[in-house]
C-alpha positions in Angstrom: -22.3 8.6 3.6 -20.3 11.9 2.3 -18.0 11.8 -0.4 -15.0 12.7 1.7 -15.9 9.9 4.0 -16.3 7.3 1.7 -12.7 8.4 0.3 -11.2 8.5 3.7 -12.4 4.8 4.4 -10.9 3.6 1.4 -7.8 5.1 1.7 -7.7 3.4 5.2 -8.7 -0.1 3.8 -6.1 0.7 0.5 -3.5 1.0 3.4 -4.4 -2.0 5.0 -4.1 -4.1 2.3 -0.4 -2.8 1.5 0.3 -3.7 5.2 -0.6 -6.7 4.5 1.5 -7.5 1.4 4.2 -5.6 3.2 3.3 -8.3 6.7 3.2 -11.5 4.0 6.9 -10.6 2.6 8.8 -10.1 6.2 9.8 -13.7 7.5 8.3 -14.7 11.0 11.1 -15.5 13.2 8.8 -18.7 14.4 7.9 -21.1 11.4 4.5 -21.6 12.3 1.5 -21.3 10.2 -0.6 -19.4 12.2 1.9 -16.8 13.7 1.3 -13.6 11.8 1.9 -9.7 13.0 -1.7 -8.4 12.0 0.0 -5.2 11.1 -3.5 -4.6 8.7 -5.6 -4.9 11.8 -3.8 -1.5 13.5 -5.5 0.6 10.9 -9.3 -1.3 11.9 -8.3 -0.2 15.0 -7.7 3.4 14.3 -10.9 3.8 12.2 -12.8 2.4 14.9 -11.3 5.1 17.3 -11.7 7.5 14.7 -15.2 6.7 13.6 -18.0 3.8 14.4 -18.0 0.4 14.7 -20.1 0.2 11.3 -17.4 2.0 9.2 -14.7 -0.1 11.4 -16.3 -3.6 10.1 -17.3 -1.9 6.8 -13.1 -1.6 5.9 -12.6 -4.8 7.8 -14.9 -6.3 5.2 -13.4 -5.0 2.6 -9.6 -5.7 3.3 -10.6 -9.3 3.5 -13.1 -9.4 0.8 
């Protein structure tokens, strides 16, 4: 894996988590537990479109690791 890369796909997964703070301080509209927006999961979905399925699971791994 190349440098530039490597620092791409952690700048994606360093934007994920902040989406995910960001999605963890709005209020959901419908009290339940299990109702979230999954804004974090729209940039998985761009690195898979952008690059492979490895590197796509590689920054999902990470974000929730």
């Amino acid at each position: 894996m190349s440098v530039k890369k490597m620092t791409v796909l952690s700048l994606y997964t360093a934007v994920a988590l902040i989406l995910f703070v960001v999605e963890s301080v709005i209020p959901m509209p419908v009290p339940l537990p299990f109702v979230k927006l999954g804004l974090a999961n729209i940039i998985t979905l761009i690195v898979l479109v952008c690059y492979s399925p490895k590197d796509a699971f590689l920054v999902l791994m990470l974000r929730i690791f």
